[in-house]
mmCIF file as Biopython writes it, N, C-alpha, C and O atoms, coordinates in Angstrom:
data_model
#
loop_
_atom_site.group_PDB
_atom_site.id
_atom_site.type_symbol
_atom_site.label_atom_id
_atom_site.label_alt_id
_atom_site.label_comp_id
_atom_site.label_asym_id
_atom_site.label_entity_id
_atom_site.label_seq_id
_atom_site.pdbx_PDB_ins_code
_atom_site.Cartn_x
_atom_site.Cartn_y
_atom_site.Cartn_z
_atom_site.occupancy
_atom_site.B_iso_or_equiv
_atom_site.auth_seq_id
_atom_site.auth_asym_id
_atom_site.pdbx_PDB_model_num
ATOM 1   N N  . UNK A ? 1  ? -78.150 -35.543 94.777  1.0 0.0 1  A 1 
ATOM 2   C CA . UNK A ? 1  ? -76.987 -36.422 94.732  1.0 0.0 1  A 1 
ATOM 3   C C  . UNK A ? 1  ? -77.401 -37.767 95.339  1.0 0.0 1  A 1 
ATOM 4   O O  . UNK A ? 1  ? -77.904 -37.993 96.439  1.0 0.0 1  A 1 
ATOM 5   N N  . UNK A ? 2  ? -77.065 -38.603 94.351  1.0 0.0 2  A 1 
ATOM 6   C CA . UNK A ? 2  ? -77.670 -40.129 94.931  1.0 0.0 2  A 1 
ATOM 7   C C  . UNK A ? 2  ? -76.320 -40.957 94.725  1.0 0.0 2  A 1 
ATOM 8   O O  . UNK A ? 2  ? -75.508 -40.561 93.890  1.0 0.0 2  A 1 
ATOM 9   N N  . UNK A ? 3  ? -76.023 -42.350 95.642  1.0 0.0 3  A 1 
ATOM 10  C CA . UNK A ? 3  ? -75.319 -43.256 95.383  1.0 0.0 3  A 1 
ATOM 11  C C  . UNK A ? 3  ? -75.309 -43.651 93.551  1.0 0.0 3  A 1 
ATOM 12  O O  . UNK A ? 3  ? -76.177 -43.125 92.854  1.0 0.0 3  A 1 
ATOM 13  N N  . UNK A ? 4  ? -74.343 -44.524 92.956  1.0 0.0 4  A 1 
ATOM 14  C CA . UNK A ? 4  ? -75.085 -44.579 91.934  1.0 0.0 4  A 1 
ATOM 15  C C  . UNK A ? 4  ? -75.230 -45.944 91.432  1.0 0.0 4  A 1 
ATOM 16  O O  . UNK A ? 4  ? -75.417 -46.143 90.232  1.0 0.0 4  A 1 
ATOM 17  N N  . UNK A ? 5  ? -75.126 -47.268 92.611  1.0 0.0 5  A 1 
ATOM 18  C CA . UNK A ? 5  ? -76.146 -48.186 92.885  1.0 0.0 5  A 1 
ATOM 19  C C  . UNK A ? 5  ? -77.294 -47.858 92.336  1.0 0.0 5  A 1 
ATOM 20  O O  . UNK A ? 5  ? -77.930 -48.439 91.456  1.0 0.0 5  A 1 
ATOM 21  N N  . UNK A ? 6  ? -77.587 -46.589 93.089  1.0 0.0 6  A 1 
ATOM 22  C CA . UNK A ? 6  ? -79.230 -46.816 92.509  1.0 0.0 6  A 1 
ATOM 23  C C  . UNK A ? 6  ? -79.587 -45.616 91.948  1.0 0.0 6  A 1 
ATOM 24  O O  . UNK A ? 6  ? -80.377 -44.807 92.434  1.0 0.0 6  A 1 
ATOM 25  N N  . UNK A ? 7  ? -78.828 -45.494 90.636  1.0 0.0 7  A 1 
ATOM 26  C CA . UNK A ? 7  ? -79.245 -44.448 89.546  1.0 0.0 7  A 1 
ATOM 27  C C  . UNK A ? 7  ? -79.949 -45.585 88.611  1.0 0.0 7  A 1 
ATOM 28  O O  . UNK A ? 7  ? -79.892 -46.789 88.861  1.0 0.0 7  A 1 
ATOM 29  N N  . UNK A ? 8  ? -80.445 -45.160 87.790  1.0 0.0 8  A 1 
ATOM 30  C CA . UNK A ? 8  ? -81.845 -45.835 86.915  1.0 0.0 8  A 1 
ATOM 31  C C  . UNK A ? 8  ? -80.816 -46.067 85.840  1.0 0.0 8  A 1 
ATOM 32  O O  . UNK A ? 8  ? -80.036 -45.254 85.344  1.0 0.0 8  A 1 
ATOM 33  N N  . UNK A ? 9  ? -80.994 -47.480 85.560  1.0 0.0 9  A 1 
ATOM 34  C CA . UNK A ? 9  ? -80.401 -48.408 84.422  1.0 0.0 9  A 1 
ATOM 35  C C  . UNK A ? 9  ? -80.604 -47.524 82.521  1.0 0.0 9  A 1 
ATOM 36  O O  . UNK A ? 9  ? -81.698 -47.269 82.019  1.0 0.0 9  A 1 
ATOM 37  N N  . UNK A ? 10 ? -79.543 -47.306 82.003  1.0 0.0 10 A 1 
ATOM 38  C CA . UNK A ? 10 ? -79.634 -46.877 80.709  1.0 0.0 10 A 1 
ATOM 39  C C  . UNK A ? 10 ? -79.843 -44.925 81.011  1.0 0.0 10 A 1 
ATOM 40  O O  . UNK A ? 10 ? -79.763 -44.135 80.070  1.0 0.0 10 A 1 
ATOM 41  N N  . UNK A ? 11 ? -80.044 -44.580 82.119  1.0 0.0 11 A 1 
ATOM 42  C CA . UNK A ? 11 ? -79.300 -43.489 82.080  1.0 0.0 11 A 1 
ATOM 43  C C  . UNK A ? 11 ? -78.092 -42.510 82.139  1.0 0.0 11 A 1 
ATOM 44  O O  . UNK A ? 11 ? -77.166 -42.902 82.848  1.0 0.0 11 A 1 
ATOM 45  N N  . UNK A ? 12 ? -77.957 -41.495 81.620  1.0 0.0 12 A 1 
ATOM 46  C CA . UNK A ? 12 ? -76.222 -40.957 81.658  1.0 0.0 12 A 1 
ATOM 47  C C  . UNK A ? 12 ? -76.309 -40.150 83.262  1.0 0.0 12 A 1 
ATOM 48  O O  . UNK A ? 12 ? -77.340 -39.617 83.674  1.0 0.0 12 A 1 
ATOM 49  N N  . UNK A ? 13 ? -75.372 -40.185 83.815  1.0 0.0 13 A 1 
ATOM 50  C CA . UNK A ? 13 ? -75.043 -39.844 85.366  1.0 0.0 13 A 1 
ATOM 51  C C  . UNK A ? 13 ? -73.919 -38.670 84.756  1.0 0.0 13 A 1 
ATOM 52  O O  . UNK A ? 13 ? -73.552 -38.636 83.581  1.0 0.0 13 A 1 
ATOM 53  N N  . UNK A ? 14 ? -73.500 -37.793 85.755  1.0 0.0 14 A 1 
ATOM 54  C CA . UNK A ? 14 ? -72.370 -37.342 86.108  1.0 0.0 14 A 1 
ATOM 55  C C  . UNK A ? 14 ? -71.892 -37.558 87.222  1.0 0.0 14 A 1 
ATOM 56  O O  . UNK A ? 14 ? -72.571 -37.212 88.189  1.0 0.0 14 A 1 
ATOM 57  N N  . UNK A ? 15 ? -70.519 -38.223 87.462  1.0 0.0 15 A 1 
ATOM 58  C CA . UNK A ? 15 ? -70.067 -38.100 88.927  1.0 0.0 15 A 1 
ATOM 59  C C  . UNK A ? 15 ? -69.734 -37.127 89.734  1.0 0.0 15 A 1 
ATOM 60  O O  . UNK A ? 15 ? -68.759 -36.530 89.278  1.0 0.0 15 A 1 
ATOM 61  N N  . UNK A ? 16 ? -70.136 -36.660 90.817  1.0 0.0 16 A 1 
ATOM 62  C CA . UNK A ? 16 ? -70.244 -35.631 91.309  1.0 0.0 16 A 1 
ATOM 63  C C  . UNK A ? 16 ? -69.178 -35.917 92.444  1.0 0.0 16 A 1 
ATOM 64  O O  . UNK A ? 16 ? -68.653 -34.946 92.989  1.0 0.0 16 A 1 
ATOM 65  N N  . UNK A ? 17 ? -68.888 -36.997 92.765  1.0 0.0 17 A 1 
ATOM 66  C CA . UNK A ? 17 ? -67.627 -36.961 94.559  1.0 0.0 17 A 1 
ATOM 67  C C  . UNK A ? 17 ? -67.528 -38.602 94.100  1.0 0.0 17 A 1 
ATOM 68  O O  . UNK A ? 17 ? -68.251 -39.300 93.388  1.0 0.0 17 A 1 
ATOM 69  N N  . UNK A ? 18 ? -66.430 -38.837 94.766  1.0 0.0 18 A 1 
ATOM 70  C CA . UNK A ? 18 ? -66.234 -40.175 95.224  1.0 0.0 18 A 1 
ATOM 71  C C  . UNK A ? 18 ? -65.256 -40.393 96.237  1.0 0.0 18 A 1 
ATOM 72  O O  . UNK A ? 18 ? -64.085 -40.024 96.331  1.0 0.0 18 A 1 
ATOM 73  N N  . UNK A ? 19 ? -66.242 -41.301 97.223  1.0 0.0 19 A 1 
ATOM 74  C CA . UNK A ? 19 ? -65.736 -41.315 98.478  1.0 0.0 19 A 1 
ATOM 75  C C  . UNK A ? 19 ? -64.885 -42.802 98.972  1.0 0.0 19 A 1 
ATOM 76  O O  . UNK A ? 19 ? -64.860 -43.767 98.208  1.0 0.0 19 A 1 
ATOM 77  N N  . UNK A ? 20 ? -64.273 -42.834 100.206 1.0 0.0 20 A 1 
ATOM 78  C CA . UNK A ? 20 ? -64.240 -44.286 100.794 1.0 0.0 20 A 1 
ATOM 79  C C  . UNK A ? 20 ? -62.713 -43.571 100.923 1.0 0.0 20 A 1 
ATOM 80  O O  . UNK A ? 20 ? -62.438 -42.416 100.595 1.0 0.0 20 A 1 
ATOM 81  N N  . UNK A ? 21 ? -61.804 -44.577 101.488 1.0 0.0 21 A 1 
ATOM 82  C CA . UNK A ? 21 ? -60.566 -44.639 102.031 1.0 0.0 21 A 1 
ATOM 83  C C  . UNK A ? 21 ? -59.904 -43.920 100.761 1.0 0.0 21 A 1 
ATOM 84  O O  . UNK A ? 21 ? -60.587 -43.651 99.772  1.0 0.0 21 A 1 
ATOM 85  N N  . UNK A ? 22 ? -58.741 -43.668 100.829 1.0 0.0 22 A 1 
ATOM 86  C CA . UNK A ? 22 ? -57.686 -43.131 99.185  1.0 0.0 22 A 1 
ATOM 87  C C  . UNK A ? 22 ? -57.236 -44.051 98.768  1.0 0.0 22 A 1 
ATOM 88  O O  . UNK A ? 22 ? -56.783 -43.994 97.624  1.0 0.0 22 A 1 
ATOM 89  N N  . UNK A ? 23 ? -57.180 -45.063 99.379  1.0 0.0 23 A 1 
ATOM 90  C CA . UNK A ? 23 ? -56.858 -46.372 98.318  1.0 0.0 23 A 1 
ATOM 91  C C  . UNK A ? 23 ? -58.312 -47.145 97.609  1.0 0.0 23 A 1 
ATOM 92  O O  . UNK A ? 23 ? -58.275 -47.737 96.530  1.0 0.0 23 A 1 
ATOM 93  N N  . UNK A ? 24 ? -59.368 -47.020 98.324  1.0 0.0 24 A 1 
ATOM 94  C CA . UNK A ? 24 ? -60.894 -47.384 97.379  1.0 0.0 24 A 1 
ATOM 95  C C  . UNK A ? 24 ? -60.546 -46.207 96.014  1.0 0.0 24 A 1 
ATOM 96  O O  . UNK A ? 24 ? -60.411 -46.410 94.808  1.0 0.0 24 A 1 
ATOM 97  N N  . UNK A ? 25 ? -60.470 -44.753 96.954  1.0 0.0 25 A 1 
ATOM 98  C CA . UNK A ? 25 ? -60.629 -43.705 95.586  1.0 0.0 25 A 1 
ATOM 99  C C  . UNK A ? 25 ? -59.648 -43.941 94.489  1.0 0.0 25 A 1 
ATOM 100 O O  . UNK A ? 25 ? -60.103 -43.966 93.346  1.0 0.0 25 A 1 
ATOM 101 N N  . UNK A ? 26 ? -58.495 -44.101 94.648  1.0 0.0 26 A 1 
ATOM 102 C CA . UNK A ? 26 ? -57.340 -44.627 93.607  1.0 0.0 26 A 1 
ATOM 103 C C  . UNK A ? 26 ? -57.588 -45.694 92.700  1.0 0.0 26 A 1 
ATOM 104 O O  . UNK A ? 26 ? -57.191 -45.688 91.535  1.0 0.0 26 A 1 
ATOM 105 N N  . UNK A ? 27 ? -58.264 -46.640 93.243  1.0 0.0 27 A 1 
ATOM 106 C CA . UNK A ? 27 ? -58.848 -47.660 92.273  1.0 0.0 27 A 1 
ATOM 107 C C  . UNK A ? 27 ? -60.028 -47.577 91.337  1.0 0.0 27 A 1 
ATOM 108 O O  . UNK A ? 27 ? -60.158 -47.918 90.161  1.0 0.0 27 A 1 
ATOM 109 N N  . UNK A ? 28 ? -60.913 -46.980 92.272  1.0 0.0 28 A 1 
ATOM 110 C CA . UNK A ? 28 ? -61.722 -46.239 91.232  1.0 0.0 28 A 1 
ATOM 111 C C  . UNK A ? 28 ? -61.659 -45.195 89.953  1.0 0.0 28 A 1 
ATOM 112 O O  . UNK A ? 28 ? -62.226 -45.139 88.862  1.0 0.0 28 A 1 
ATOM 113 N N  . UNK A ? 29 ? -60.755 -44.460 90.593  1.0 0.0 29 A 1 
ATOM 114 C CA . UNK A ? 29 ? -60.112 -43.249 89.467  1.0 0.0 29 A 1 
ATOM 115 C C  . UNK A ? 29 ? -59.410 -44.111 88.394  1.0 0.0 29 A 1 
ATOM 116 O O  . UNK A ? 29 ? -59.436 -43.853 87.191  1.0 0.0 29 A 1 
ATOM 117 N N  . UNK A ? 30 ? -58.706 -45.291 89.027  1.0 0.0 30 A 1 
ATOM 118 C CA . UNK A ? 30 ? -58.020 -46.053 87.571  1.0 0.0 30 A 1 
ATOM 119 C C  . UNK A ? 30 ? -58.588 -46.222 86.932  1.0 0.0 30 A 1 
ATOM 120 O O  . UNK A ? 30 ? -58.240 -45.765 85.843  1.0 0.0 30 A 1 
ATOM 121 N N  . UNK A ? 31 ? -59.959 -47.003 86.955  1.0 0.0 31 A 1 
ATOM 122 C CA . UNK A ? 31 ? -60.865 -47.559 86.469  1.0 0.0 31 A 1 
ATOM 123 C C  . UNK A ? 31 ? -61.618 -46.325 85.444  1.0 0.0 31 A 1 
ATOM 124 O O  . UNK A ? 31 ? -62.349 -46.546 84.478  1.0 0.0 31 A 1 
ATOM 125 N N  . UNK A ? 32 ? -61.301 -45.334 85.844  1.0 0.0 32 A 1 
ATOM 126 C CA . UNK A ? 32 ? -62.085 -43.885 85.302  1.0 0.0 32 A 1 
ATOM 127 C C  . UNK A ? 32 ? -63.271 -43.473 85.837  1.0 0.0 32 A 1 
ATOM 128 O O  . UNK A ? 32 ? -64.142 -42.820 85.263  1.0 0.0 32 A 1 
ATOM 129 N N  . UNK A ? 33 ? -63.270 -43.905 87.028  1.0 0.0 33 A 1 
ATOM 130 C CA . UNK A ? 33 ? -64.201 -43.201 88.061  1.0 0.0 33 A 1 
ATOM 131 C C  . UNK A ? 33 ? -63.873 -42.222 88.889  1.0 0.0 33 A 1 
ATOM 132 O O  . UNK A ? 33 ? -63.654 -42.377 90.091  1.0 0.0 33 A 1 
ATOM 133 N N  . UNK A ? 34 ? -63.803 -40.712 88.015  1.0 0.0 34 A 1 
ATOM 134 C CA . UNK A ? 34 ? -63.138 -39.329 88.372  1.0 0.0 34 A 1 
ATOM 135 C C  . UNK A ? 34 ? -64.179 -38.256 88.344  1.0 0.0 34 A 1 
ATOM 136 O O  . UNK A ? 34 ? -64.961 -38.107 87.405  1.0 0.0 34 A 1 
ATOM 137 N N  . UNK A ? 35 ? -64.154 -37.587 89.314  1.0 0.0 35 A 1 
ATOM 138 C CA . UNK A ? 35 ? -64.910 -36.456 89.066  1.0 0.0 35 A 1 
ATOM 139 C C  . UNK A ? 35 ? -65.472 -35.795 87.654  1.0 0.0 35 A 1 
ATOM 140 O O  . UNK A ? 35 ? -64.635 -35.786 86.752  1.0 0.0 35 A 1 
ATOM 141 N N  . UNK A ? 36 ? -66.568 -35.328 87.386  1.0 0.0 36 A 1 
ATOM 142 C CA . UNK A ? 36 ? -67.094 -35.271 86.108  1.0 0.0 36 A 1 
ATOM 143 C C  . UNK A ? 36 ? -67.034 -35.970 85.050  1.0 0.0 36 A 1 
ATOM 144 O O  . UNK A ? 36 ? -67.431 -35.617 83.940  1.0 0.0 36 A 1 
ATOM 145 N N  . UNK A ? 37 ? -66.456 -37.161 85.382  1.0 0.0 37 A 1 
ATOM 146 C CA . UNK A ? 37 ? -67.357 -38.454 84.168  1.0 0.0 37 A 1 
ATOM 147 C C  . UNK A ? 37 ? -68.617 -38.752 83.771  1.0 0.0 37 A 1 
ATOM 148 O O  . UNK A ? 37 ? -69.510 -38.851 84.613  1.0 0.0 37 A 1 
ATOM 149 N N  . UNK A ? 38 ? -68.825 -38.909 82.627  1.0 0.0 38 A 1 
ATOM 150 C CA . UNK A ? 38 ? -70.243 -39.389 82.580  1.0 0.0 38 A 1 
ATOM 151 C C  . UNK A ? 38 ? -70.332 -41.440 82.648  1.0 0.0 38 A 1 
ATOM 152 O O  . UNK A ? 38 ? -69.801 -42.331 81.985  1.0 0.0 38 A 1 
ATOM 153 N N  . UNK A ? 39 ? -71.272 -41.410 83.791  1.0 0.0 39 A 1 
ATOM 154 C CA . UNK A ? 39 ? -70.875 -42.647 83.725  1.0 0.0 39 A 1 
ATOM 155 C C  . UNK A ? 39 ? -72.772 -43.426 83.667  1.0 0.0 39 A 1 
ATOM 156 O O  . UNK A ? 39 ? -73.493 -42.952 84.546  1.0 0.0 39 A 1 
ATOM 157 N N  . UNK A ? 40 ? -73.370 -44.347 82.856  1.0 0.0 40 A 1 
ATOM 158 C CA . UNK A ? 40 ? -74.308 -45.237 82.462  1.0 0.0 40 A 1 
ATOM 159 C C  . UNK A ? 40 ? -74.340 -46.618 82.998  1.0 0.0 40 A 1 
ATOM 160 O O  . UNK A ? 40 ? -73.572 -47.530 82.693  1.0 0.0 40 A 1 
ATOM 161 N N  . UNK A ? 41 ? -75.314 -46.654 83.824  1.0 0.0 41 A 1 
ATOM 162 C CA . UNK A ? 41 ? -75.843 -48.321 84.397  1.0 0.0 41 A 1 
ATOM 163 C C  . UNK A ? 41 ? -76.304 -48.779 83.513  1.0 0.0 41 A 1 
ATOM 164 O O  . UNK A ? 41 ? -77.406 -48.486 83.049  1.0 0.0 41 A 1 
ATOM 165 N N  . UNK A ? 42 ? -75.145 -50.024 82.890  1.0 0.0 42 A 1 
ATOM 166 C CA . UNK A ? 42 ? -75.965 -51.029 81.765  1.0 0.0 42 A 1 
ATOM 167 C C  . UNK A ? 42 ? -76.954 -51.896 82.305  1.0 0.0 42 A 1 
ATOM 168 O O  . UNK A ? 42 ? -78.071 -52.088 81.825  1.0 0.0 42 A 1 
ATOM 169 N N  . UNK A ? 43 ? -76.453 -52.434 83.385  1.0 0.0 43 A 1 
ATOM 170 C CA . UNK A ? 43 ? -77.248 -53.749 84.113  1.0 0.0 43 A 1 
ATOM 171 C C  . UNK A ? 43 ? -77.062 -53.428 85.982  1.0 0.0 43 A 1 
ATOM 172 O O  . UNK A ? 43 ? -76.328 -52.683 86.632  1.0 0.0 43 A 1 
ATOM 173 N N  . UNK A ? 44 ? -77.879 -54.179 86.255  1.0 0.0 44 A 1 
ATOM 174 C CA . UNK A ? 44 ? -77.519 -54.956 88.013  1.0 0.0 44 A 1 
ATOM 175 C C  . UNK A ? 44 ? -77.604 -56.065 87.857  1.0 0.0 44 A 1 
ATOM 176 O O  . UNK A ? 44 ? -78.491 -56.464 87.102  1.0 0.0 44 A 1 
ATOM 177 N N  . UNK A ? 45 ? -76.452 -57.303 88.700  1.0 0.0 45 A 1 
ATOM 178 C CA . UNK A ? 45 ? -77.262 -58.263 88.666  1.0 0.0 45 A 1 
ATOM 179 C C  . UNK A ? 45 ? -76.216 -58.849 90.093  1.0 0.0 45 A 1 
ATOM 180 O O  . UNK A ? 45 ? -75.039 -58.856 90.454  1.0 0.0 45 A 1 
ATOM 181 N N  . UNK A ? 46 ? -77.428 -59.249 90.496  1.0 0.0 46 A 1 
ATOM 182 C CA . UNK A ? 46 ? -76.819 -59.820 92.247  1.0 0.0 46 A 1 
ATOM 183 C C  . UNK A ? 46 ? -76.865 -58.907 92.848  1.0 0.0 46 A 1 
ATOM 184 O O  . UNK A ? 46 ? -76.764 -59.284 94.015  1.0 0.0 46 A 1 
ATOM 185 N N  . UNK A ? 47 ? -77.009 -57.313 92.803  1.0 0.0 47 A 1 
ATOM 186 C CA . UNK A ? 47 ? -76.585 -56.431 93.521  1.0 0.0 47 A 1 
ATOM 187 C C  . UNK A ? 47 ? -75.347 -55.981 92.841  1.0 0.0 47 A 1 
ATOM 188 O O  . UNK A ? 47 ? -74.983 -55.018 93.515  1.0 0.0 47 A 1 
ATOM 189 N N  . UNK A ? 48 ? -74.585 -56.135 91.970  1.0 0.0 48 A 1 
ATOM 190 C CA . UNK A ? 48 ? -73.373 -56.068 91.377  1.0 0.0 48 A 1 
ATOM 191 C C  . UNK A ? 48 ? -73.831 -55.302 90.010  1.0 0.0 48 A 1 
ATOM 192 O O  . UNK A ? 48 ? -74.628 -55.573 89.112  1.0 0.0 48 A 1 
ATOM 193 N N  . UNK A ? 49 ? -73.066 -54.365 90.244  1.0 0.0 49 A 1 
ATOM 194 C CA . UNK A ? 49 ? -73.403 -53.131 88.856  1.0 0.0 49 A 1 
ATOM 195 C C  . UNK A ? 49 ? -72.177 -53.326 87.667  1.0 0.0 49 A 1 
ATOM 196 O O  . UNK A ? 49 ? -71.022 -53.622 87.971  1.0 0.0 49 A 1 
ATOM 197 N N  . UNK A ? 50 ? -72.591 -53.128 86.408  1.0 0.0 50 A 1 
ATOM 198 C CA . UNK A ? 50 ? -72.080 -52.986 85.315  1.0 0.0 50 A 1 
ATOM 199 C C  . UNK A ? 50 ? -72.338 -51.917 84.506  1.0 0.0 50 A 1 
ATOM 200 O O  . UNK A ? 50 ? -73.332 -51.962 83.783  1.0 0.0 50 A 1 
ATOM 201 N N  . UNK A ? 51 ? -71.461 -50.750 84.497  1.0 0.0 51 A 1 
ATOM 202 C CA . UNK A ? 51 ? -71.322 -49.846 84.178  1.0 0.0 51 A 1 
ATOM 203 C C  . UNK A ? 51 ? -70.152 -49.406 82.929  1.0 0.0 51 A 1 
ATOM 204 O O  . UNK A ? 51 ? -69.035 -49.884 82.730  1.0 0.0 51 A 1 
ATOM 205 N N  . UNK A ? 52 ? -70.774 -48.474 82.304  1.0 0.0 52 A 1 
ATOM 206 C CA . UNK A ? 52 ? -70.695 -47.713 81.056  1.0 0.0 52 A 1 
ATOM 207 C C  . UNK A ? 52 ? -69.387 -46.561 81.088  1.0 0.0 52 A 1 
ATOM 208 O O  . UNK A ? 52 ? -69.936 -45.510 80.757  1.0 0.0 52 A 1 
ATOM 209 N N  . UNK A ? 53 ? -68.293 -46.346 81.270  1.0 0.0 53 A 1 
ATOM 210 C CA . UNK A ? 53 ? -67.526 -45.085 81.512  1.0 0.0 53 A 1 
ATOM 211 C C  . UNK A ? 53 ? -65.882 -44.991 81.340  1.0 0.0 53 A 1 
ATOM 212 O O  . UNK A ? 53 ? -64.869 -45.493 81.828  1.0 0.0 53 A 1 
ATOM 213 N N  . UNK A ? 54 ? -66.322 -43.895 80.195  1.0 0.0 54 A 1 
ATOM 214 C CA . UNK A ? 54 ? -65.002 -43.689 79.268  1.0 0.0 54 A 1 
ATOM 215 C C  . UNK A ? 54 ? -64.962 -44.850 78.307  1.0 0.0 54 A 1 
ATOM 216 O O  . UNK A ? 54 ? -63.951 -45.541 78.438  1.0 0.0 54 A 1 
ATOM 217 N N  . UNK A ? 55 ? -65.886 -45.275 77.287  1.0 0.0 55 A 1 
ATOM 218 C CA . UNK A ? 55 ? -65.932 -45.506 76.558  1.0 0.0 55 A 1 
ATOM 219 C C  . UNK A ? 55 ? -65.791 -47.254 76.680  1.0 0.0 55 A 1 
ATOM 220 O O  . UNK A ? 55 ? -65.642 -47.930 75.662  1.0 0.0 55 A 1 
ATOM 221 N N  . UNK A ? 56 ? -65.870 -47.982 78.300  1.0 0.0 56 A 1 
ATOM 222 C CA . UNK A ? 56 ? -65.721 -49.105 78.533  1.0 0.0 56 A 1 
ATOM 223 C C  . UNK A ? 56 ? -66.707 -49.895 79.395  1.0 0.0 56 A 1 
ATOM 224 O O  . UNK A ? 56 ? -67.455 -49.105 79.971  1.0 0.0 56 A 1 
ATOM 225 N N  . UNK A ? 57 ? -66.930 -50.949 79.638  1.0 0.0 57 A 1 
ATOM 226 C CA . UNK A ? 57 ? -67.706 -51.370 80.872  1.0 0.0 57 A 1 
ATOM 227 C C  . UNK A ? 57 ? -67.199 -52.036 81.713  1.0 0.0 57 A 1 
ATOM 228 O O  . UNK A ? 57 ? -66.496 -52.986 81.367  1.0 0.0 57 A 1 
ATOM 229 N N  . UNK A ? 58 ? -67.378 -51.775 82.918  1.0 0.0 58 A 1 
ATOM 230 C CA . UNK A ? 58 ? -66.898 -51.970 84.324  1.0 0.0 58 A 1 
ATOM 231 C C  . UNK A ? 58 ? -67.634 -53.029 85.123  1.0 0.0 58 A 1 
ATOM 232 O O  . UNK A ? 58 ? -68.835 -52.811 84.968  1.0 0.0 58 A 1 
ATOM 233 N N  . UNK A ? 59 ? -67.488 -53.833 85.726  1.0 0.0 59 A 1 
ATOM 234 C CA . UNK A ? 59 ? -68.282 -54.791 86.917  1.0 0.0 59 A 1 
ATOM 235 C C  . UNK A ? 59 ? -67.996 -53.901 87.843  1.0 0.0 59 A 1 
ATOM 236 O O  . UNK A ? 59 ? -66.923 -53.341 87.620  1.0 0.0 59 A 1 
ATOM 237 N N  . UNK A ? 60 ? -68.487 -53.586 88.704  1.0 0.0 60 A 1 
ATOM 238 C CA . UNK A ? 60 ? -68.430 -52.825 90.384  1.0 0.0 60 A 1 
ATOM 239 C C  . UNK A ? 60 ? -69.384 -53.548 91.188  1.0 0.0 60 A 1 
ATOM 240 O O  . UNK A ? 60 ? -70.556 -53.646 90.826  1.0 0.0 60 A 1 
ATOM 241 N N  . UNK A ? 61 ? -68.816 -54.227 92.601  1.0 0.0 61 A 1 
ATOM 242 C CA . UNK A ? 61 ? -69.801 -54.663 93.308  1.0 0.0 61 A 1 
ATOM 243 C C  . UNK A ? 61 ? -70.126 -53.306 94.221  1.0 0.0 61 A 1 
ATOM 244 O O  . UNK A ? 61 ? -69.414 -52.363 94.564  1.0 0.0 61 A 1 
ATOM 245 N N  . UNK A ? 62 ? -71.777 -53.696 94.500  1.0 0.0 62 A 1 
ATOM 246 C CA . UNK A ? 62 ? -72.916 -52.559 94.913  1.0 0.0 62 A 1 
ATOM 247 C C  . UNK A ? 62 ? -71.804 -51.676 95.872  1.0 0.0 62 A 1 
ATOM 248 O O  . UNK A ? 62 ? -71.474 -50.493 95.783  1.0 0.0 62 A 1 
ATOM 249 N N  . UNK A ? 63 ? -71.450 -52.538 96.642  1.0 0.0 63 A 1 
ATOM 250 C CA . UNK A ? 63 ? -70.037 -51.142 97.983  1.0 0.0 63 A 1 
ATOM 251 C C  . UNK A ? 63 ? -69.609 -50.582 97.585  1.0 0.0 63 A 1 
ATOM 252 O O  . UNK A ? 63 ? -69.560 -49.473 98.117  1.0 0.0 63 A 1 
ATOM 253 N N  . UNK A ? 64 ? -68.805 -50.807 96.134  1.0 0.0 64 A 1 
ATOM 254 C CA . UNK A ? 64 ? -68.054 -49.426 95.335  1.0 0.0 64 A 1 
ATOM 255 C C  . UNK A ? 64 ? -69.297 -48.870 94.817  1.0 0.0 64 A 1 
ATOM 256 O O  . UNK A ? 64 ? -69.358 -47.648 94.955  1.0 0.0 64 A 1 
ATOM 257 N N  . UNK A ? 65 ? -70.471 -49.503 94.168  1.0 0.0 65 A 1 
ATOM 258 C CA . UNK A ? 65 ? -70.962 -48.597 93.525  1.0 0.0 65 A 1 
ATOM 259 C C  . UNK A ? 65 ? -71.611 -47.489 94.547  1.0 0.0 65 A 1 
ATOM 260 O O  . UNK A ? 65 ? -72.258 -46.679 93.883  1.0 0.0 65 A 1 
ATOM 261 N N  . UNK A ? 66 ? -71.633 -47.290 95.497  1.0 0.0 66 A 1 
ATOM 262 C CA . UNK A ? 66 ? -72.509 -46.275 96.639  1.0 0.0 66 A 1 
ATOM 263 C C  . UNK A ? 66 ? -71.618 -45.810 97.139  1.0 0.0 66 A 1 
ATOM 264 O O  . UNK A ? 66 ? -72.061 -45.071 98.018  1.0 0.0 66 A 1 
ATOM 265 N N  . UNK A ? 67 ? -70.214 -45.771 97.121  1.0 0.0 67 A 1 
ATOM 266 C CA . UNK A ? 67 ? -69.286 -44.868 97.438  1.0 0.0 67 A 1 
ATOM 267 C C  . UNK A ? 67 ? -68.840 -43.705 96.378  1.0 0.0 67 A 1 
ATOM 268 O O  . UNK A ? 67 ? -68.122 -42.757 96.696  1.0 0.0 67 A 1 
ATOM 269 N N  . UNK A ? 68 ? -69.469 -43.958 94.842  1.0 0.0 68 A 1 
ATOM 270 C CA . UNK A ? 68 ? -69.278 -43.216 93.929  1.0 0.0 68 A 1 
ATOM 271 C C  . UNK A ? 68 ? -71.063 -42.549 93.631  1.0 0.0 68 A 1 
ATOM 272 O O  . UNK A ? 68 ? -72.078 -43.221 93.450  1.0 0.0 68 A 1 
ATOM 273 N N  . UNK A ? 69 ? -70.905 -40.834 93.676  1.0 0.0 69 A 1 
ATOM 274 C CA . UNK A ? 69 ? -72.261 -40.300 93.995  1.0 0.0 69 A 1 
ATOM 275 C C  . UNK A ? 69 ? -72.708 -39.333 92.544  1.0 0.0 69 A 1 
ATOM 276 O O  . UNK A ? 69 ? -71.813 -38.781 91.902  1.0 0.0 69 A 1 
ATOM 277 N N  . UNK A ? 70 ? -73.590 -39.259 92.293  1.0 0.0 70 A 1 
ATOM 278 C CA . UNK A ? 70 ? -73.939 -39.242 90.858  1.0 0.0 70 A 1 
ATOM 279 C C  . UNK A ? 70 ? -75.037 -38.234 91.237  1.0 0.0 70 A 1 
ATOM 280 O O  . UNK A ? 70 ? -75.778 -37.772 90.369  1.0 0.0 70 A 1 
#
């Protein structure tokens, strides 16, 4: 189980937990960052991830992305 900051770009993840306060987790889950998603790092850039999940792409800066574990 790794952050998924730093899962390897153009691979498929499963989310396995996602952590941080219940209002970080609530926002994330909107977004469709829920337990057993499959979720894909298109890019990094700045430290700022752009991600692949539920059929959309997401900006997440790196703090959300390492609170969601893959």
């Amino acid at each position: 189980m790794m952050p998924l900051a730093m899962a390897e770009t153009g691979r498929e993840n499963t989310i396995l937990r996602v952590g941080g306060k219940e209002e970080t987790r609530r926002f994330l889950e909107n977004l469709g960052f829920v337990t057993g998603s499959r979720v894909t790092v298109v890019s990094e850039i700045n430290g700022n991830v752009i991600v692949s999940v539920k059929n959309s792409r997401v900006a997440i800066s790196r703090e959300m992305a390492n609170k969601i574990m893959v």
